[in-house]
C-alpha positions as CSV (number, residue, x, y, z in Angstrom):
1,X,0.0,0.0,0.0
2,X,1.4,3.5,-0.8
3,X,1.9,6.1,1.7
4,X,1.2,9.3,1.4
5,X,4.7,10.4,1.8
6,X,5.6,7.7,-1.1
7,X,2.5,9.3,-3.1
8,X,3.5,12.8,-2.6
9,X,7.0,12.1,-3.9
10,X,5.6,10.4,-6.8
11,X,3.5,13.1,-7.7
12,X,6.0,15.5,-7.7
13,X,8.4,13.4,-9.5
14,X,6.8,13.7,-12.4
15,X,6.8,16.8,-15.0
16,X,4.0,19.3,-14.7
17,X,3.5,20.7,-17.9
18,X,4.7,18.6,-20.9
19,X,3.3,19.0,-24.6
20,X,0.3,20.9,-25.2
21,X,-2.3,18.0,-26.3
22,X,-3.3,16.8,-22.7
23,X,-6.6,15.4,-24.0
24,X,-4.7,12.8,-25.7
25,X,-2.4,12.1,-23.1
26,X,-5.3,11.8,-20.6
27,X,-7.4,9.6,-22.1
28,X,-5.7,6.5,-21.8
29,X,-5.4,6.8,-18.1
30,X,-9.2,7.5,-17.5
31,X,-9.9,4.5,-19.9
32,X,-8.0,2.4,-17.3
33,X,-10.0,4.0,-14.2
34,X,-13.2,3.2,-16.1
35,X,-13.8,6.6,-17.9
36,X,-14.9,8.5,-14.9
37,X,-15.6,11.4,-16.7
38,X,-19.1,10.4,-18.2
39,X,-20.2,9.5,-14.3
40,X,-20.1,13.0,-13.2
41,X,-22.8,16.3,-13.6
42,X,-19.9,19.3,-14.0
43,X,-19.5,23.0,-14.3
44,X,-16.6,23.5,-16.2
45,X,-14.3,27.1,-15.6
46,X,-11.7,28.5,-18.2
47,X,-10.5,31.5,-18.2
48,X,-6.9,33.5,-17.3
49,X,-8.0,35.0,-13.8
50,X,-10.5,34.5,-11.3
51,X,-10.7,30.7,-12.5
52,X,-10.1,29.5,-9.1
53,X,-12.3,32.3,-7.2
54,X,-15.3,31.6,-9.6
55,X,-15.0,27.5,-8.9
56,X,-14.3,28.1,-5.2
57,X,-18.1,30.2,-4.9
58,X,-19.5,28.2,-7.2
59,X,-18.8,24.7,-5.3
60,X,-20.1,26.9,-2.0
61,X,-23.1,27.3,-3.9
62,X,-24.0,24.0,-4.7
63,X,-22.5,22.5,-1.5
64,X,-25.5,24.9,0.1
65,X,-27.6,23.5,-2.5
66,X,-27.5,20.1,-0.3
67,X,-25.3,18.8,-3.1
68,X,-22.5,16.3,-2.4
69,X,-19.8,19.0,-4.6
70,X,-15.9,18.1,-5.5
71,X,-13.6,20.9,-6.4
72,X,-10.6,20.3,-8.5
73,X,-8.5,23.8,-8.8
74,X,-4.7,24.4,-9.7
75,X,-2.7,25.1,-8.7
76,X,-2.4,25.2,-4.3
77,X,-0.6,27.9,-2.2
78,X,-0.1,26.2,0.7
79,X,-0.7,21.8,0.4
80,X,-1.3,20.0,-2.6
81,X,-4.4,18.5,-1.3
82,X,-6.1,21.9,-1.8
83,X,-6.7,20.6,-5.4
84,X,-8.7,17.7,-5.1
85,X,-11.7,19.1,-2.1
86,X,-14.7,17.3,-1.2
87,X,-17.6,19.5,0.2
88,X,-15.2,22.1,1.1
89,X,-12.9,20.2,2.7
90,X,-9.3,19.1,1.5
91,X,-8.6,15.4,0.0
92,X,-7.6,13.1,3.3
93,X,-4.4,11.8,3.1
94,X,-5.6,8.2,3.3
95,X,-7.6,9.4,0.2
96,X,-4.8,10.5,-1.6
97,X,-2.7,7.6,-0.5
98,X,-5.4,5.3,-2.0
99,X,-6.1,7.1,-5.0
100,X,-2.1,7.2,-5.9
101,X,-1.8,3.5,-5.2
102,X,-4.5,2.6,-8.0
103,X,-3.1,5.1,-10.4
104,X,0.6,4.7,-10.0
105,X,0.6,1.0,-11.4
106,X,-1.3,2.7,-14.4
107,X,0.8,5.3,-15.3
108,X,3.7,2.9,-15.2
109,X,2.2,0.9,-17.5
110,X,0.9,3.3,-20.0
111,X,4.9,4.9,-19.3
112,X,6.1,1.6,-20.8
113,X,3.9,2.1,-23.8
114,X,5.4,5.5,-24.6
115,X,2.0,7.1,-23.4
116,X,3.2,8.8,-20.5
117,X,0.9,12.3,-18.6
118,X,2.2,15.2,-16.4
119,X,1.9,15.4,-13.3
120,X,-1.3,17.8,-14.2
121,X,-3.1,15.4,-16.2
122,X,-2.4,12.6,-13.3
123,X,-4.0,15.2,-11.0
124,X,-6.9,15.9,-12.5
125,X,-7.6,11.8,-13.7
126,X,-6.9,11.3,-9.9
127,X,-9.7,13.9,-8.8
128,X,-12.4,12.7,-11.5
129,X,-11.8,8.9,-9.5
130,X,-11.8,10.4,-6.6
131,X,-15.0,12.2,-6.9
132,X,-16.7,9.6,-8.3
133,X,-15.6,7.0,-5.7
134,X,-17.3,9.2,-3.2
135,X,-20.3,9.6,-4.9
136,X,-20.3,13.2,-5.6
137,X,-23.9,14.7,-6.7
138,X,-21.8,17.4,-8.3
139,X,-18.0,18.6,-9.7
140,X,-16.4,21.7,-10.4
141,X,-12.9,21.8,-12.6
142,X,-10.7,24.8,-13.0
143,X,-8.8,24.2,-16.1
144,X,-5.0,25.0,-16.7
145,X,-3.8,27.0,-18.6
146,X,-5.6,26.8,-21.6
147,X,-8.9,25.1,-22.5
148,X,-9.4,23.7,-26.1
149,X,-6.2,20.7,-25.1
150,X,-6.4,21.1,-21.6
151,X,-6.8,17.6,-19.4
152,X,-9.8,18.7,-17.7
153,X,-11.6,19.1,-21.4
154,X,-11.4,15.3,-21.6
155,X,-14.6,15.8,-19.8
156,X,-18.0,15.2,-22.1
157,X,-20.3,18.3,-22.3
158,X,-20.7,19.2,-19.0
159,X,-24.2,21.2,-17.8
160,X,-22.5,24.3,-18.0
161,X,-19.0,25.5,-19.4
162,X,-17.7,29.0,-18.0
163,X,-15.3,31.5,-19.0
164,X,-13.6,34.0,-16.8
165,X,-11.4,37.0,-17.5
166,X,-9.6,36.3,-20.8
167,X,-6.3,38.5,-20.5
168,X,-2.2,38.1,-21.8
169,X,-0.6,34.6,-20.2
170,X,1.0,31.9,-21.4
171,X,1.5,33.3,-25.0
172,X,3.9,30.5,-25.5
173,X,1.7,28.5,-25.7
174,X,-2.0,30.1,-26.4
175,X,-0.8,32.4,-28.7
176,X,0.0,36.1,-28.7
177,X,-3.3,37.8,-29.7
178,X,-6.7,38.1,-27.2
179,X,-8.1,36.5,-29.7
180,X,-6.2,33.7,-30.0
181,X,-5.9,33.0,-26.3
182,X,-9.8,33.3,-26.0
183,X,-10.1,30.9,-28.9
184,X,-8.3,28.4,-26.4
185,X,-9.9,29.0,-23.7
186,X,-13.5,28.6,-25.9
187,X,-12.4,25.0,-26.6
188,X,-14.4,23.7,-23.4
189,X,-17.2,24.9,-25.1
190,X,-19.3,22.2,-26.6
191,X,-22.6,21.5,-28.3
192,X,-25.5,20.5,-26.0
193,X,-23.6,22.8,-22.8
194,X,-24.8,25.8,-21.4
195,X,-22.5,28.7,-20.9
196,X,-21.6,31.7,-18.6
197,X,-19.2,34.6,-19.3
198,X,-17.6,37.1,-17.3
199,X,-18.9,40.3,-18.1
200,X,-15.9,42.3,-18.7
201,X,-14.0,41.3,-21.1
202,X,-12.0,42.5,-23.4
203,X,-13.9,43.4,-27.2
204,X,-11.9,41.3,-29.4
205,X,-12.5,38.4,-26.4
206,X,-15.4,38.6,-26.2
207,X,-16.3,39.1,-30.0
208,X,-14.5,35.4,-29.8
209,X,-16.4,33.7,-26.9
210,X,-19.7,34.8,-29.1
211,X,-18.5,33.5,-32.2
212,X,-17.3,30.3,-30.6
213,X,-21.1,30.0,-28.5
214,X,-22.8,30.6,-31.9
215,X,-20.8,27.8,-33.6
216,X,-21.7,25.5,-30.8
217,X,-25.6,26.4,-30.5
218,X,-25.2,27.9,-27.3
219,X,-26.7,31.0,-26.2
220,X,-24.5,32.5,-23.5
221,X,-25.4,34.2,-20.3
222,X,-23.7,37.0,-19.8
223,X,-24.0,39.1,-16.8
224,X,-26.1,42.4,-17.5
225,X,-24.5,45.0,-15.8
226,X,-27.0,48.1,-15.5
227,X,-28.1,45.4,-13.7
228,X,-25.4,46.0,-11.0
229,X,-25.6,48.7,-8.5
230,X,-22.2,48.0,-6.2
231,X,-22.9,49.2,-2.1
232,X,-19.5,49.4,-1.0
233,X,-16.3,47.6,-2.0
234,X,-14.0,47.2,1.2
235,X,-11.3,45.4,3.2
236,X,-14.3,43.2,4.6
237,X,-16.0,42.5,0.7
238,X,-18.2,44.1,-1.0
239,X,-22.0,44.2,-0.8
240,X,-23.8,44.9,-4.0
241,X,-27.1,44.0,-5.1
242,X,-28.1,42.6,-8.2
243,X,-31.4,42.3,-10.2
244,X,-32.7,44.2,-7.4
245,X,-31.5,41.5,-4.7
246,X,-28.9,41.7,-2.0
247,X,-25.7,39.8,-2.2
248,X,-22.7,39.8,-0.1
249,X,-18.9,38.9,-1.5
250,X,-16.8,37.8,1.1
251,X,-13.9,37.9,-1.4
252,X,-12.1,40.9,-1.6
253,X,-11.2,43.3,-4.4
254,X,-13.5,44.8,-7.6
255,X,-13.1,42.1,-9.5
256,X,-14.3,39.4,-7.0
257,X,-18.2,41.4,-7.9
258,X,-17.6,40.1,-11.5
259,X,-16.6,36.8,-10.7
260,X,-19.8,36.8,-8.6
261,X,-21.6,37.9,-11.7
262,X,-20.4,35.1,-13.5
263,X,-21.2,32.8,-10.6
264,X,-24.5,33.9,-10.9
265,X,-24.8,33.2,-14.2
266,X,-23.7,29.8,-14.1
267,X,-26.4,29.1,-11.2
268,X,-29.3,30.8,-13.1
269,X,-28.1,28.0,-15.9
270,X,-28.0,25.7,-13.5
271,X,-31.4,26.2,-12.1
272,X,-33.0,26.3,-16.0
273,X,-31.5,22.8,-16.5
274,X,-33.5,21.4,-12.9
275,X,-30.6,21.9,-10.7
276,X,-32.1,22.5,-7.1
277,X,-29.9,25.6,-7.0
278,X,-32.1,28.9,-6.2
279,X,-31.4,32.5,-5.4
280,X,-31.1,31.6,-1.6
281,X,-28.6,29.1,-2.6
282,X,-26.8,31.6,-4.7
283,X,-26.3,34.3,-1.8
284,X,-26.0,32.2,0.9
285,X,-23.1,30.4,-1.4
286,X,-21.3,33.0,-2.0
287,X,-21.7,34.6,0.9
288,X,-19.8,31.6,2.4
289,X,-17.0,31.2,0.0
290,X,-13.4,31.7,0.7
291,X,-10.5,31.0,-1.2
292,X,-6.5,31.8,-0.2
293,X,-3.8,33.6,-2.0
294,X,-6.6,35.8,-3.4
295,X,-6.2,39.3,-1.4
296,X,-6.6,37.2,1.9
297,X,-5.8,38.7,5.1
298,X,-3.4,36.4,7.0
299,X,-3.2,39.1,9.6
300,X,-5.1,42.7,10.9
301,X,-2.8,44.5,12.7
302,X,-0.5,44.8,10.4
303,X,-2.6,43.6,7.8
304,X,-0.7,40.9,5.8
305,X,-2.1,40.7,2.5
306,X,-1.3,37.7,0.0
307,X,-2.2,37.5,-3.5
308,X,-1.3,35.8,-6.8
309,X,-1.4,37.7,-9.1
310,X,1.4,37.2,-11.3
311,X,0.2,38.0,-15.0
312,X,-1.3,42.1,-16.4
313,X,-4.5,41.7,-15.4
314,X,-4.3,40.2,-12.3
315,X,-1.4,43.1,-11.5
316,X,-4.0,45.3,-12.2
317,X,-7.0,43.9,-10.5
318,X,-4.6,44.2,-7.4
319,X,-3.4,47.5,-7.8
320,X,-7.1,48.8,-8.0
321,X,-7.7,47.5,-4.9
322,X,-4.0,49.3,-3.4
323,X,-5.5,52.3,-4.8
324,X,-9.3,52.4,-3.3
325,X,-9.4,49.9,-0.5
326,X,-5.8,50.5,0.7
327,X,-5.2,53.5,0.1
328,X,-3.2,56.0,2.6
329,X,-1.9,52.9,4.4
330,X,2.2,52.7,4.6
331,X,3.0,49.8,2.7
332,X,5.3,47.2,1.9
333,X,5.5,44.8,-0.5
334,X,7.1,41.4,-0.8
335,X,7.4,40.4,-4.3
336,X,8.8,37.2,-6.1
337,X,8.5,36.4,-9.8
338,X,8.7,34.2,-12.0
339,X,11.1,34.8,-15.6
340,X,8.6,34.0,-18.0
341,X,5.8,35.6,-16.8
342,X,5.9,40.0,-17.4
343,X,7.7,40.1,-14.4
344,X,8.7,43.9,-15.7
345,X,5.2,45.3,-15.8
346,X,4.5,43.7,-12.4
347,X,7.8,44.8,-10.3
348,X,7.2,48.2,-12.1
349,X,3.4,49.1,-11.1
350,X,4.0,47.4,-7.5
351,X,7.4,48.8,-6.4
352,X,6.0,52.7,-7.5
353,X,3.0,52.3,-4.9
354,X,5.5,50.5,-2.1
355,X,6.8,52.6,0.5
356,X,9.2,49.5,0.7
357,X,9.9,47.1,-1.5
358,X,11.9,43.1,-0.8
359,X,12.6,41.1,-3.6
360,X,11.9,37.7,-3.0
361,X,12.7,34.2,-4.9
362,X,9.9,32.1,-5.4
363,X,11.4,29.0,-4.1
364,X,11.1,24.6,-5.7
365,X,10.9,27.1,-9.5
366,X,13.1,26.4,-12.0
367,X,12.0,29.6,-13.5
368,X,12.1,31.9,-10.5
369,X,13.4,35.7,-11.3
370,X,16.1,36.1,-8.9
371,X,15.6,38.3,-5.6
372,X,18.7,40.6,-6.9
373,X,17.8,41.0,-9.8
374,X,14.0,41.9,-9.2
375,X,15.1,44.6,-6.5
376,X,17.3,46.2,-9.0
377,X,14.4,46.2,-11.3
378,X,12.3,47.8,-8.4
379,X,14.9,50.4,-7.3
380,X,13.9,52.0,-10.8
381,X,10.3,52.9,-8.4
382,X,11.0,52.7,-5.0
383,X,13.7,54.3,-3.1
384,X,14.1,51.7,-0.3
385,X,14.9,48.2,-2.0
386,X,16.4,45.0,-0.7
387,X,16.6,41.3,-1.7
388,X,16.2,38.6,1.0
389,X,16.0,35.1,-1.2
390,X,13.7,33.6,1.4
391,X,10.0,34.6,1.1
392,X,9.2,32.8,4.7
393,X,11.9,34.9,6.2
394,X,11.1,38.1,3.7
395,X,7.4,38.2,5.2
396,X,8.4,37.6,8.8
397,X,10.7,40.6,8.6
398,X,8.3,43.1,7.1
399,X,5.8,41.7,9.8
400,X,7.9,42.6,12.5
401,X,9.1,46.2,11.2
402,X,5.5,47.3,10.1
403,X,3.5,49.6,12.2
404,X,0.3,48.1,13.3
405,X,-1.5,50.9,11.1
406,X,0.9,49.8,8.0
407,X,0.4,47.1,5.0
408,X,2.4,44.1,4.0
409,X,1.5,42.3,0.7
410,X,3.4,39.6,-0.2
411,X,2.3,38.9,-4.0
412,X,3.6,37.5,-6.9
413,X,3.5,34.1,-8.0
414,X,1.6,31.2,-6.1
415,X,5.1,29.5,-6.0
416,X,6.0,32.2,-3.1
417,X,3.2,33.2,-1.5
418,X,2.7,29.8,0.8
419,X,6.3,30.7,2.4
420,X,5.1,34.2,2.9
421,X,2.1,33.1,4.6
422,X,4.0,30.7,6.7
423,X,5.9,33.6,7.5
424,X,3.3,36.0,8.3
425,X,2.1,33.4,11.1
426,X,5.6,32.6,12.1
427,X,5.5,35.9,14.2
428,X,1.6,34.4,15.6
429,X,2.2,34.1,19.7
């Protein structure tokens, strides 16, 4: 029997991302678990940010809907068994254990055929098992990073496919253009699925996503936005009420109200198909949610922000919030990147609202910017700059010298913020 140690080690043994047709590579393994896929009622996310956020409140929803719900997201801040949640709770260990000693033998075997998946596409034919072994009523996936050749799109039409913010990342491998990157994204789209869409996108996006619904026969709901009338947007949420009803986002930051938006829509397509998901569902859901890295507040006095936002528009979603919610607090940010992401954009519109800045390196990435050379980056902004490689040790430090009035933020990518957190907390009494 494997342990978990002996599964964990496995897991991260094997390479993440490999070529781009996961589909393919997929397949063969959920074959071998008995196609678990086409046991399963889904909601299906794509998108470039607030993927995570939107399957997070959605699960919430349908969890308060009385509906047995498993959430597979990517990737984790803090444990890898934050991928694979049942009911809102993490994959056991015994689980995991369990699930890795039926699937190991089977990725040896297809290995030895030449037929070999990432570690991402053993992830996600591990969560499909898993959430049908425990007789889930319901599953959300988060794809990767694309859509169209994504593992998660080994799925059949699911009851409803949604797209989040479609912005710049991963051009290597999506392509360069909004439009090409959306038409990725569109590939979880399929005939006989009903679709939601964030309602801010980008034109040429969203020209896209409508062009790709039409070819499909799908008739998209898209959030109607004089619709919206926002309350107040805060460091405790936001409340805001739409189509003349109340709802409250426990999730912090502007864009969190759009992802809302889209998690509405999704439920309202939900409830057209016969899902026992109402409006009460929907704001007692959401009002519920949580989900970490995403402006969460480790700590009040000083707050100790981390977030991981580590492409444009995620920079930008953040530095909204710096600007409004924040504002007028001394702050100081921790920041690790990695090299290719636009580390440049986000070093430059971070380290010009810092009052401090600390380079970090995002620590177990083979493509982590170095600390030294992001602070010299940020010493173009900000006039007090250091590097201190250790993002644990980084966050404990600006913990300790921040007034209990001031701001830390540790941001960047996910590959960082974990250690930051663990730092943040390392200072807890």
């Amino acid at each position: 029997m494997t342990t978990y140690q002996q599964a964990m080690d496995f897991i991260n043994a094997i390479p993440y991302i490999g070529q781009r047709n996961g589909v393919n590579r997929v397949q063969p393994l959920l074959r071998l678990l008995g196609d678990p896929q086409n046991k399963l009622k889904l909601v299906h996310i794509a998108g470039t940010n607030g993927k995570g956020s939107t399957a997070a409140m959605t699960a919430s929803v349908l969890r308060d809907a009385g509906l047995k719900t498993g959430l597979f997201i990517s990737p984790y801040v803090e444990d890898f068994r934050e991928r694979i949640q049942l009911d809102g709770h993490w994959i056991s260990k015994e689980d995991l254990a369990a699930e890795a000693d039926l699937l190991i033998p089977l990725f040896r075997q297809l290995q030895a055929q030449g037929q070999g998946v990432t570690e991402f596409e053993f992830d996600a034919a591990m969560a499909l098992h898993y959430f049908v072994e425990q007789g889930c009523d319901a599953a959300v996936l988060e794809a990767g990073m694309g859509g169209r050749l994504d593992a998660t799109n080994a799925v059949p039409a699911p009851a409803v496919c949604a797209l989040t913010s479609i912005s710049y990342d991963h051009t290597k491998y999506l392509g360069d253009t909004l439009a090409q990157i959306a038409a990725a994204k569109c590939g979880i789209l399929k005939p006989g699925a009903r679709a939601a869409i964030y309602p801010k996108q980008s034109p040429e996006a969203m020209e896209t996503i409508l062009v790709a619904c039409r070819e499909k026969g799908i008739s998209p709901n898209i959030p109607d936005l004089p619709q919206l009338e926002i309350l107040s947007c805060n460091e405790e949420g936001s409340q805001i009420r739409y189509k003349g009803r109340p709802l409250t986002i426990p999730l912090l930051g502007e864009h969190q109200i759009y992802n809302a938006l889209t998690v509405c829509a999704i439920c309202e397509e939900l409830e057209q198909a016969g899902w026992p998901v109402g409006w009460q569902n929907v704001s007692r859901g959401i009002g519920r949610a949580s989900f970490g890295g995403r402006q969460e507040a480790v700590c009040r006095r000083p707050l100790c922000l981390i977030d991981g936002a580590h492409n444009p528009d995620g920079v930008d979603s953040l530095c909204r919030a710096l600007d409004t919610i924040y504002k007028g607090r001394k702050l100081t940010v921790v920041m690790g990147m990695l090299e290719d992401k636009d580390y440049r954009y986000g070093l430059a519109q971070l380290a010009r609202r810092a009052d401090r800045f600390i380079a970090v390196t995002p620590a177990y990435a083979p493509r982590a910017l170095p600390a030294q050379r992001a602070a010299e980056l940020a010493a173009e902004y900000c006039s007090q700059v250091e590097a201190i490689e250790d993002p644990a040790q980084a966050a404990a430090q600006a913990r300790a010298q921040a007034g209990p009035e001031d701001m830390v933020l540790a941001c960047g990518s996910l590959y960082m913020i974990g250690d930051a957190k663990r730092g943040f907390l390392s200072l807890e009494p």
